[in-house]
N, C-alpha and C positions, 0 to 999 in steps of 0.2 A: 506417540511422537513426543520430542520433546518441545517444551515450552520454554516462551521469552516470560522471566518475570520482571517487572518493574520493580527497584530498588524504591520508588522513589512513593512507591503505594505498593506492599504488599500482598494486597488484594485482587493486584490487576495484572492481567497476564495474557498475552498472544499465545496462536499456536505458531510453530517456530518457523511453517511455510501458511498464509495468506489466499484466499481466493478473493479474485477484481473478477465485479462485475461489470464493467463498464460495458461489456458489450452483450449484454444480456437479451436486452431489446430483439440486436441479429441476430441471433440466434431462433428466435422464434419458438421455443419453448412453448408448450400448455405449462399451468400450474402443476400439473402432476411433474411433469420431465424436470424442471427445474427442482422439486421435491425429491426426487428420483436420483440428480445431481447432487443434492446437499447432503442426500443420507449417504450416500458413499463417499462423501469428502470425509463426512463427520466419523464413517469405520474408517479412515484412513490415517484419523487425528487430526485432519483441518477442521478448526473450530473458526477461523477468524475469516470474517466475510468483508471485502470490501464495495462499499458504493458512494455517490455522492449524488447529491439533487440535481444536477445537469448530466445524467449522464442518461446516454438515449434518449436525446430530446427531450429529459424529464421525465421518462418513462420506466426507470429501470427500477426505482422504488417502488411504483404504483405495483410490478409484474412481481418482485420479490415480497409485499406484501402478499400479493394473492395466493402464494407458493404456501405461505405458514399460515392461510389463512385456512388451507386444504390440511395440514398438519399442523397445529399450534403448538404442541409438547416439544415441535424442534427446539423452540424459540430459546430452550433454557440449556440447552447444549452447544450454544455461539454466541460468540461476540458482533454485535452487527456495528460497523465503523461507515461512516458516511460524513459530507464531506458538505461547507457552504463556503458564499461569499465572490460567485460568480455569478455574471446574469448574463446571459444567452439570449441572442434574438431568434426568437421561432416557437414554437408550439402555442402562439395566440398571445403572447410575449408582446406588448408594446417598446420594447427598447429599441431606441435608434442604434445604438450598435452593443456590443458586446464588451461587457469591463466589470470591473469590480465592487464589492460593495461592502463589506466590513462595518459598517453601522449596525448600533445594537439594534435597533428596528428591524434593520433586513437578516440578520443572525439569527434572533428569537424568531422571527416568523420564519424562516427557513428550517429550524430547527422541529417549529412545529409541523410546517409541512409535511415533513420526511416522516414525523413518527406517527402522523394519520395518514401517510401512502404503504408504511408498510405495515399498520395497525401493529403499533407496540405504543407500551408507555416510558420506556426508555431505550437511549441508544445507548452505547459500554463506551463510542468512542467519538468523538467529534472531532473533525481535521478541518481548521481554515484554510480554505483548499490553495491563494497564491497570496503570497503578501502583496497587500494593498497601499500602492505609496499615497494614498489618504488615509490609512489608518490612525484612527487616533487610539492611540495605545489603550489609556485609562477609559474610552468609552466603552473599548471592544472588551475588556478585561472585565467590567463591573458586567456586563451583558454572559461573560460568559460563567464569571462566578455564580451570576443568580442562575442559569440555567444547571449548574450543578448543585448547588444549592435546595433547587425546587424539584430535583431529581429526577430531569427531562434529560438530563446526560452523566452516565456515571465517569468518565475521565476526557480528559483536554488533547488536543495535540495539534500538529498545523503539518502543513506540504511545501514543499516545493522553498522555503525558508532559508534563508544563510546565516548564519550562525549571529550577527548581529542584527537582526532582526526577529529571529526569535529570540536572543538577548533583550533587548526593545519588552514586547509584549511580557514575556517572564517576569521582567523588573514590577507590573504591576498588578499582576495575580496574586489572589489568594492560595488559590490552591494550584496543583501542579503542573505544567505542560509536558507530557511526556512521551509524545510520539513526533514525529517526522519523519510524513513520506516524501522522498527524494526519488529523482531516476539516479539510479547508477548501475550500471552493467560491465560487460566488458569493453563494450565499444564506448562507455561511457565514465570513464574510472575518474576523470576531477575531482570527487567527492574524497577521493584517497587522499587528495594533496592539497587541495583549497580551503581545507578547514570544517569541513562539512559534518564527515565521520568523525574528527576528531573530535571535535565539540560535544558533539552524540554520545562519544567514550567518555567525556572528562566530565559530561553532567550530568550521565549516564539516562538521557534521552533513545529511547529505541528509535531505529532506524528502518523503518519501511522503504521496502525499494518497490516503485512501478519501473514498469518495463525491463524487468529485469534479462531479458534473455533480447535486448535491444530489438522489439517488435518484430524479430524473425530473424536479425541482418546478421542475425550470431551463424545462421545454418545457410542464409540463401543471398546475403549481401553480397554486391559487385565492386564495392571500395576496395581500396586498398588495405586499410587494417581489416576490413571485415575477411577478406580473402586470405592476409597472414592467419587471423584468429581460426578458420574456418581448417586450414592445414593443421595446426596446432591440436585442436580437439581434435583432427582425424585421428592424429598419431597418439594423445596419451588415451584417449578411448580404446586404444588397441592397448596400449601398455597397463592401463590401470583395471583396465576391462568394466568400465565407466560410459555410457552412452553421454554423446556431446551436452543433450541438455543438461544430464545430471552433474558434466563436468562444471558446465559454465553456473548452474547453482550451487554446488559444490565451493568453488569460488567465492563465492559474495558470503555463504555459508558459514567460511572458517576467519572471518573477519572478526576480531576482537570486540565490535563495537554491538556484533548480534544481530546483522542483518535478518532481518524478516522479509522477502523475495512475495511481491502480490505477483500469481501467477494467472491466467486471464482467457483459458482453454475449456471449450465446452466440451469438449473430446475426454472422457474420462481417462481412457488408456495412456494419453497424454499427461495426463495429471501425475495421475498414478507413477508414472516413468518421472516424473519434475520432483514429486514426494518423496521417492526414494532416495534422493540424493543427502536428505538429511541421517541417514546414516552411512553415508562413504564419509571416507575419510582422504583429501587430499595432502600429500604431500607437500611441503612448506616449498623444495624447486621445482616442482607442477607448478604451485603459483603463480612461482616468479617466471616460468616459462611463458604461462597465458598474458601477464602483465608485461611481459617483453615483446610478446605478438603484437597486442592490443595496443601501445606505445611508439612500437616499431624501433624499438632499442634498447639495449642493456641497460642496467641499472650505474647509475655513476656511481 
């Protein structure tokens, strides 16, 4: 499969489709099945794993630990990407409610959390997971330098971020921030036009997409764009000989800026069918077909 390489560190490289584990948890896996999962992601070429410390109640690191704990020699054939700087009320959690926390305190100890839930000694990728309007830039940046530094994270990157915001945070890094995951789907394309992706191309930031195939509303949604869009892949699926999902990754795929799609399916056959899509090749007025559904008008 091919690979996103970062311009901006050499040495650092996605695989060019993602697996989120966010719902790992429901799934309900043994350690083995979930082992069972990743070797067949890993012959498929998906090297790049996503997760974050809130996900499944906090439990989705502790169960992807155990998974490599059953196989350890995975551990050097992926990138493991995880994610802080939320706090969650629930699983014995004293928070009065749910918000943010960007403080190098809560960073560093999040960060250690993660790498004794999934018993490693470094993560390849670290995403603060929403921007925090208490962030203070220079605290968060010196926090996140020494954690690369002291080699508990080999590269930086954030989520969910608007271009002047991780401008903000950049300004006072040492070293580089080079990832942002963002949603952006079909039913969800802003990111084309609000400045998002472009930022991403001009600073040559990769761009992870969650929820790429818009949590299902691409194949079973009752909206109106979801039902234009839903026509649309009927028909070039027939003409491209392209199944829907691979069209609508396909899509985000042929994006100049390198989208990288987190896809989030315990179903393998599933997978495998989302995988394939990285070598079709869609046509530049396919595109513009899909983005005239998903808009619900021509292009001006």
């Amino acid at each position: 499969m091919q690979r996103i390489q970062s311009s901006l560190d050499k040495t650092f490289s996605l695989s060019r489709i993602a697996m989120g584990l966010w719902r790992l948890a429901d799934w309900q896996f043994s350690a083995r099945q979930t082992v069972e999962l990743v070797e067949q992601l890993l012959e498929q070429g998906v090297t790049t794993f996503d997760l974050a410390d809130i996900y499944g109640d906090y439990r989705c690191e502790q169960l992807f630990g155990e998974a490599l704990k059953v196989k350890p020699e995975l551990r050097e054939r992926m990138e493991i990407v995880s994610k802080c700087g939320i706090k969650l009320v629930g699983s014995g959690n004293r928070y009065a409610l749910n918000h943010y926390d960007t403080s190098a305190e809560h960073v560093t100890a999040s960060v250690e959390s993660s790498l004794r839930k999934m018993a490693i000694e470094q993560m390849d990728l670290l995403l603060i997971h929403r921007p925090d309007p208490l962030m203070d830039a220079d605290e968060l940046a010196g926090a996140l330098d020494r954690l690369v530094n002291d080699g508990k994270v080999r590269a930086l990157g954030v989520s969910n971020f608007l271009p002047h915001q991780l401008e903000l945070l950049r300004s006072r890094m040492s070293v580089p921030v080079m990832v942002n995951q963002i949603e952006v789907s079909l039913l969800h394309s802003e990111p084309l036009f609000d400045g998002q992706l472009d930022y991403c191309q001009r600073e040559r930031v990769i761009p992870m997409a969650w929820s790429p195939l818009a949590g299902g509303a691409l194949f079973s949604g009752a909206g109106e764009a979801a039902l234009r869009v839903q026509a649309c892949l009927e028909q070039l699926s027939q003409e491209l000989e392209m199944e829907p999902q691979q069209l609508a990754l396909a899509w985000l795929l042929k994006h100049p800026s390198g989208v990288v799609p987190v896809l989030g399916s315990g179903k393998i056959a599933r997978l495998r069918s989302g995988i394939e899509a990285v070598e079709k090749t869609m046509p530049r007025e396919a595109w513009f077909r899909l983005l005239r559904a998903a808009r619900g008008r021509d292009m001006d």
